[in-house]
N, C-alpha and C positions, 0 to 999 in steps of 0.2 A: 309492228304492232305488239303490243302485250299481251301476252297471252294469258288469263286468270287463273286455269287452271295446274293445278298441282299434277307431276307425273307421279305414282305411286308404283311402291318397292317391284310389283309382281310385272307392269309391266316395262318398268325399267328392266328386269330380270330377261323377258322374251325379247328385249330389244336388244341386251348387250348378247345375249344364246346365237340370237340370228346372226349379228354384228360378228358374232367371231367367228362363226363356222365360213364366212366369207372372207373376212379382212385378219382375223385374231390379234385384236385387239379389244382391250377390260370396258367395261361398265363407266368407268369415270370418263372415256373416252367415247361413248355414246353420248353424256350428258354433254361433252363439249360440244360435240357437232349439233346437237340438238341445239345448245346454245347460240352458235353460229349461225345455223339455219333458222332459226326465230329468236331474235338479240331482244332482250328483257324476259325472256320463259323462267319460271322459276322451277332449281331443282330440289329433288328433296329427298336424293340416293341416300344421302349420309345424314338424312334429320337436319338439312340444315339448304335455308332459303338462300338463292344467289339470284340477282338483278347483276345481267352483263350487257352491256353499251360498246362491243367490240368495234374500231375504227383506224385509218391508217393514221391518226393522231401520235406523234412522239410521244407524247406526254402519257402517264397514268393513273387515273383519277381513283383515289376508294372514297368510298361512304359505309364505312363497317357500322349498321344500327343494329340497337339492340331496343327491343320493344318493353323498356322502363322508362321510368324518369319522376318527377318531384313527386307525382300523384303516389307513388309507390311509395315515400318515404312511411317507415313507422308512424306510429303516434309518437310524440315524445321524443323523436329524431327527426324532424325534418332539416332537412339539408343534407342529409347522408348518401343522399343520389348524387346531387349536384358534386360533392365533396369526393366522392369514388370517381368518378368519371374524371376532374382535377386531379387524382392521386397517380392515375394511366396516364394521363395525356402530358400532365406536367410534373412527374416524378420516375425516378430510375426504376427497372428490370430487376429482377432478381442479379442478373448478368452485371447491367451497368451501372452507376449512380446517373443522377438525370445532368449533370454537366457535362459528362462524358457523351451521354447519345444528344448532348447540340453539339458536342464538338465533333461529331460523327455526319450531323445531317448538315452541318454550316459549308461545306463544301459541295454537298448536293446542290444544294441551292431548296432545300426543302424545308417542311415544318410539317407538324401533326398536330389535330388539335380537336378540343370536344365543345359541344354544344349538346346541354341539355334544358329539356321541356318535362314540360306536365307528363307525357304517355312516351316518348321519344329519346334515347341518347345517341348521338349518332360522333362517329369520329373519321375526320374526316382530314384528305395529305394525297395532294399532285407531286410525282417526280418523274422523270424522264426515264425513258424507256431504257436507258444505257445504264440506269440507275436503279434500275427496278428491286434488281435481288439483295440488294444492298440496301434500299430502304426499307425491304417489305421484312428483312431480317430483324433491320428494327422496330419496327411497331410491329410487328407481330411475337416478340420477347415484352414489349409495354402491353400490350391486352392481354394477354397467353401466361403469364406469368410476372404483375408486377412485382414490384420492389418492396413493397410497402413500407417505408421507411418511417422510420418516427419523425427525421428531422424532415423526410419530404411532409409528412399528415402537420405537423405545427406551423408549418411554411404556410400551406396553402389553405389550412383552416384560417388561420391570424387574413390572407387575401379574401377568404367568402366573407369574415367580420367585418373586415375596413371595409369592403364593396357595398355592405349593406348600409354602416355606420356613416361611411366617409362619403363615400365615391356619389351611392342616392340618395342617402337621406339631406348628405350637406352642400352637395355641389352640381345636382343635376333635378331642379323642380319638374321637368318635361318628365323624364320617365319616371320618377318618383310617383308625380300624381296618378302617369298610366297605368302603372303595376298596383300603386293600392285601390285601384278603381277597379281589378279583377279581383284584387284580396277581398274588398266591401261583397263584389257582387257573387262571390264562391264561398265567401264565409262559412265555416262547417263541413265543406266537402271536402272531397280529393284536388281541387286546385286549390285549395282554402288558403294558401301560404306562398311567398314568394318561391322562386327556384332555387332560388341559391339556400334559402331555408328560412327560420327563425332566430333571430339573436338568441333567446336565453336557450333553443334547442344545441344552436351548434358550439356552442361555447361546452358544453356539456359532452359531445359525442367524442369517441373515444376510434384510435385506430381498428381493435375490436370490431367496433360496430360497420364501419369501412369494409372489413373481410369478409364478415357478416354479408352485407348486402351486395358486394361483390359475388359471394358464392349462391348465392340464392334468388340472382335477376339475372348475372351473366352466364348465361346458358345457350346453348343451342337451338333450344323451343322457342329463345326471345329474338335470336340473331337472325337477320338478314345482308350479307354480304354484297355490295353492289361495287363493280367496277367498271369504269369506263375508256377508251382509248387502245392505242396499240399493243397492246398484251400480248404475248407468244398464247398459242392458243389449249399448251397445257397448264399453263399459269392457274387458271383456276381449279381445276383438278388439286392442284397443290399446295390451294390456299383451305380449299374444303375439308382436304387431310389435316391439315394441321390445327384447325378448327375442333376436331373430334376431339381434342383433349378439353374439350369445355366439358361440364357435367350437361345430360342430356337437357333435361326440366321439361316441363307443361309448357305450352304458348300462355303464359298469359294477359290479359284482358282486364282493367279493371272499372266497377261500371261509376259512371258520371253521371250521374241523375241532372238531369235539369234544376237547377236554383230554383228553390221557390221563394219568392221576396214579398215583402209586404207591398202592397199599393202604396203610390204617390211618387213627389220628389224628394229624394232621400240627398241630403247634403252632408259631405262630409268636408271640411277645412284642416288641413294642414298646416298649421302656425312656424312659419318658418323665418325667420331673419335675413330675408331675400329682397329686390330692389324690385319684384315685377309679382305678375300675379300668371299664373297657368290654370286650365281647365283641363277636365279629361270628363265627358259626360257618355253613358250607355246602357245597355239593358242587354241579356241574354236575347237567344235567336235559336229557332230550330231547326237549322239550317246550316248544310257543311256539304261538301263536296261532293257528289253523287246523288244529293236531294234534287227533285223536279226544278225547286225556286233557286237552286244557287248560283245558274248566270245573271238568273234577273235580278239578283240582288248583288251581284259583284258590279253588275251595270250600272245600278244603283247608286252604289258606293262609289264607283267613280265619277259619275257625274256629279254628286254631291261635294267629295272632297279627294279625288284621287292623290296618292301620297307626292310629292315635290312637283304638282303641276300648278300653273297657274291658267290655266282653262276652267279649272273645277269649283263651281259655283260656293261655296264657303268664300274660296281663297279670293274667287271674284270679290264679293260683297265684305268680307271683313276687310281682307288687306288693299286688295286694288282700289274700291270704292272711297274706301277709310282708313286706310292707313291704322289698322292697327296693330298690327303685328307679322312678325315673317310667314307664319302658313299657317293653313287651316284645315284639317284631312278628316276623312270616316272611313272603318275601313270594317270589313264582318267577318273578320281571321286575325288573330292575333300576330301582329308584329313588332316584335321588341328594340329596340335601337333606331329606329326611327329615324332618328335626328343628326344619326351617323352613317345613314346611305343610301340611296336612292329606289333598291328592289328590297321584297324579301326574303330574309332565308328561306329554305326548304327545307320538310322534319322538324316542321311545328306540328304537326299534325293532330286533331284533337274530335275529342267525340263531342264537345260543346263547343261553342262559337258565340260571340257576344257583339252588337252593333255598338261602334264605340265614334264617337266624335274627339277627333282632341284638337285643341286650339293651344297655340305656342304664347309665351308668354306676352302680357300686355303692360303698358305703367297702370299702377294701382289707380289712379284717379279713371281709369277707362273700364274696369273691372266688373261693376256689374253690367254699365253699359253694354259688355262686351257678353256677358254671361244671356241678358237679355235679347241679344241680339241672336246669338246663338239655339237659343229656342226658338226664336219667330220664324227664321230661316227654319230648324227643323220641323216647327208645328204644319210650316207652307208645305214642306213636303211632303208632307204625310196626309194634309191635305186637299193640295194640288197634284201632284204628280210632275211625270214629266209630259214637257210637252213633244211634240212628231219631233222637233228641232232637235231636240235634249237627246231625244234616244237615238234618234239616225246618227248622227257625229258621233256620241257615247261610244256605239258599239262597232262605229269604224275605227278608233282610235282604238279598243280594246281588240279587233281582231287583229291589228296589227302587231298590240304591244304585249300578246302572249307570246311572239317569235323573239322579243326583248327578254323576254324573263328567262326564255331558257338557250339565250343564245350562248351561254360558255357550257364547257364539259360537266364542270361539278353542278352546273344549274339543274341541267338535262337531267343528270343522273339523280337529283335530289329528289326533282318532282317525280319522276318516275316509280321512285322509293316511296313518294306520299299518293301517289295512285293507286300503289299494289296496296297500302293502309285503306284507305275508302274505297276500293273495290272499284275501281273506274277506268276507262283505256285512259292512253298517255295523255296528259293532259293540253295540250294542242290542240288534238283531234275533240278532246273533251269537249274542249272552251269552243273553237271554231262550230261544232256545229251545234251544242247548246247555243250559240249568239247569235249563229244566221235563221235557226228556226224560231228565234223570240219576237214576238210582236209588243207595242207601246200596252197593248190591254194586259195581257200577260205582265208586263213590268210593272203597269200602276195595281193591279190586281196584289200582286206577291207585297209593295210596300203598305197597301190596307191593312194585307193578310197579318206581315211578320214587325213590320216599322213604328204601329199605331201602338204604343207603349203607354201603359200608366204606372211601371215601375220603374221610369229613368231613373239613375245613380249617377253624382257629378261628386270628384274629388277639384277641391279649387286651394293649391299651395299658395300661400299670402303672408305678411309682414302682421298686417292689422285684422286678425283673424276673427275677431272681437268685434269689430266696426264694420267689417264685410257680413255676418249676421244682421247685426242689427240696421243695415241697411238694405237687406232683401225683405227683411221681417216687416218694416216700416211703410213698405209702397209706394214710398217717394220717386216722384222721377229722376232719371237718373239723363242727365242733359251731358251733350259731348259737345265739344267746340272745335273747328277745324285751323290750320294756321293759314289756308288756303280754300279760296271760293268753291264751292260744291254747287251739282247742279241741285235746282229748286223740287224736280222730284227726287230726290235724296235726302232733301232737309224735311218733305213734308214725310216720308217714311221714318227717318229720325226721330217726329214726332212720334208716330207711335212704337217704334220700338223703346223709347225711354221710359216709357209707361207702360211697360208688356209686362204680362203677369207672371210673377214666379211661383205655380201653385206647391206650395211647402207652407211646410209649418214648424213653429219653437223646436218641437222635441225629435222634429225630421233632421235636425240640424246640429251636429257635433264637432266640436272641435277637439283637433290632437295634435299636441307640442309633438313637434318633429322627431323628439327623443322616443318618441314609444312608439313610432311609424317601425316595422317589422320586425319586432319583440316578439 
């Protein structure tokens, strides 16, 4: 179990006093056993948070986070988190250039690598215990002292441009639409901007600005150390010493106000020179890990559209029923890449949360059909509920598939790390008994409460972005044809989904050439 509380200095102090006058051995050597005797306690001898996962595991898991990330960036610099954490993970040491430590870790059979979020960076590198001191030499000379190279900052700035430029704006409509449907609905805030940054900011920042924010987020106040697996058991002792060379700093916290958005359907179009059309539709939520409503609304969520299942009602009625496209998910936690793998990361962790529908791409001729159909299904849920059926299986399928999510080491240790962030025991114990004490009233109760939206947001990437307007504007029906017999309650649902109302209006509705999507 996790323990929440913090040991502080004094009585660390009467613990290592006792400890020695019996055994004589130090203070770091209390915090181990302490460690060992309750695996996840956090210490905080040396100003500095440790999550340990100790196990007779060969292998050795780290998750080094530090409590920043995009929300931090300047005004005027964003992308300079995103771009630091790049500069550690994929550039040389003061010691080595970064060619040199792959040709150091290629025979490990290792890699290190970073993931940054809105409040979160985290970096994270399995290697074998035979391998241990050998790799933790090298990342611990990449976070501790990098390189900062000029030719590594032009490298991997020119990689955050093409990523923005290339990779989402011109070759991946799915997450394109998903990310600027959090840019519409943050707009003005601390998530207001992609992670990786702004085009005309990071084109602008400077290695400067990189040391800058390096010295002034990576601190000990922000760090939380977590490691998992076979570890010798003064390993951590000597990862905390070598940590102290960070500048101490303040914890900070930065605050996320809940978006206030105007009423209605807000439409935004994407004009893109693409052969299909994609959706991403959602609204903020009050609701994140440790809140009363958040099994019921993860239940929710999965029964609606759980991510690559096909049990979950969206995926039933768009794609099984209709044929129109490969999946169809909702999910009330931000998950990025999606479309590239089946769980999700861990150290997303965020102080707001946003109910998000996304539908994968359709043929244009099926588009609004599809966009219409999409609201029907969500207007029923919000004004149906679920039924005894819906939630009994839901939440048998999700007691199961929280022992999926954290069935590897770095899973384990990930959520772990986003438990000790919302204040909550590990999340297993969380999820299993939030889910066996929820009842059907309790779940249709929380989607009145949190689900009933009059501020939906739908970003929809399209060819004809032009004719896709003035085809919601218009109220025309919008009729589908199958190349295959459908049952007769199907076609008469048909009807009126072709004719469901998209309540929007002219000036709800904007469109933007794909060229100025994250400028």
């Amino acid at each position: 179990m996790i323990l929440k509380q913090f040991l502080s200095e004094s009585h660390l102090g009467l613990l290592s006093g006792f400890w020695s006058l019996l055994f004589g051995h130090s203070k770091n050597n209390v915090l181990l056993l302490i460690a060992l005797l309750f695996p996840g306690v956090h210490a905080e001898s040396t100003n500095i948070q440790t999550l340990l996962q100790p196990s007779s595991s060969p292998l050795v898991t780290f998750r080094i986070l530090f409590n920043t990330g995009a929300a931090y960036d300047p005004e005027g610099k964003e992308g300079v988190a995103s771009l630091t954490a790049s500069i550690i993970a994929e550039g040389g040491s003061q010691k080595m250039a970064y060619d040199e430590i792959i040709k150091q870790m290629y025979p490990l059979a290792t890699s290190f690598n970073a993931q940054v979020d809105k409040e979160m960076t985290v970096f994270t590198g399995t290697t074998h215990i035979d391998n241990l001191q050998k790799y933790y030499k090298l990342i611990r000379e990449m976070l501790l002292t990098p390189g900062f190279r000029e030719d590594d900052f032009t490298r991997l700035k020119e990689d955050a441009l093409n990523y923005l430029k290339v990779s989402l704006r011109e070759g991946n409509d799915e997450e394109l639409g998903k990310e600027e449907l959090y840019n519409n609905i943050y707009n003005g805030g601390p998530y207001g901007h992609h992670t990786t940054g702004r085009i005309s900011t990071l084109e602008k920042l400077t290695l400067q600005d990189v040391k800058s924010f390096y010295t002034s987020n990576y601190t000990r106040g922000n760090l939380v150390i977590g490691i998992a697996g076979g570890f010798p058991t003064d390993f951590p002792a000597q990862v905390r010493s070598d940590f102290q060379s960070l500048p101490s700093g303040d914890i900070q916290r930065i605050k996320a106000p809940a978006p206030k958005l105007e009423s209605g359907l807000h439409i935004a179009i994407i004009q893109r020179d693409t052969r299909s059309t994609a959706f991403s539709l959602g609204f903020p939520i009050d609701v994140k890990r440790g809140d009363p409503d958040y099994p019921a609304l993860a239940l929710v969520a999965s029964y609606f559209g759980q991510h690559r299942s096909s049990n979950s009602h969206l995926y039933q009625r768009l794609r099984e029923a209709r044929g129109l496209n490969y999946g169809d998910y909702s999910y009330i936690e931000y998950f990025p890449r999606g479309m590239f793998q089946f769980q999700p990361d861990p150290n997303l962790a965020r102080q707001q949360q946003i109910f998000q529908i996304w539908i994968r791409p359709v043929p244009p001729p099926q588009g609004l059909f599809t966009l219409r159909d999409t609201l029907y299904e969500y207007d029923k849920l919000v004004r149906e509920g679920l039924t005894k059926e819906n939630f009994e299986s839901t939440r048998e399928f999700l007691l199961k598939f929280v022992d999926v999510l954290l069935q590897t080491q770095t899973a384990s240790l990930g959520y772990a790390l986003d438990s000790s962030y919302y204040g909550i025991a590990d999340y297993r114990s969380y999820m299993k008994k939030g889910l066996s004490a929820l009842t059907l009233d309790q779940v249709n109760k929380a989607i009145k409460k949190h689900l009933k939206s009059d501020s939906m947001r739908v970003v929809i990437v399209t060819k004809e972005a032009e004719n896709f307007k003035e085809a919601i504007l218009s109220g025309k029906p919008s009729s589908i044809t199958y190349n295959s017999p459908k049952p007769d309650e199907l076609l008469v649902e048909d009807k009126i989904i072709e004719k469901y109302p998209i309540p929007t209006k002219p000036e709800w509705i904007k469109i933007t050439p794909v060229d100025q999507v994250f400028n």
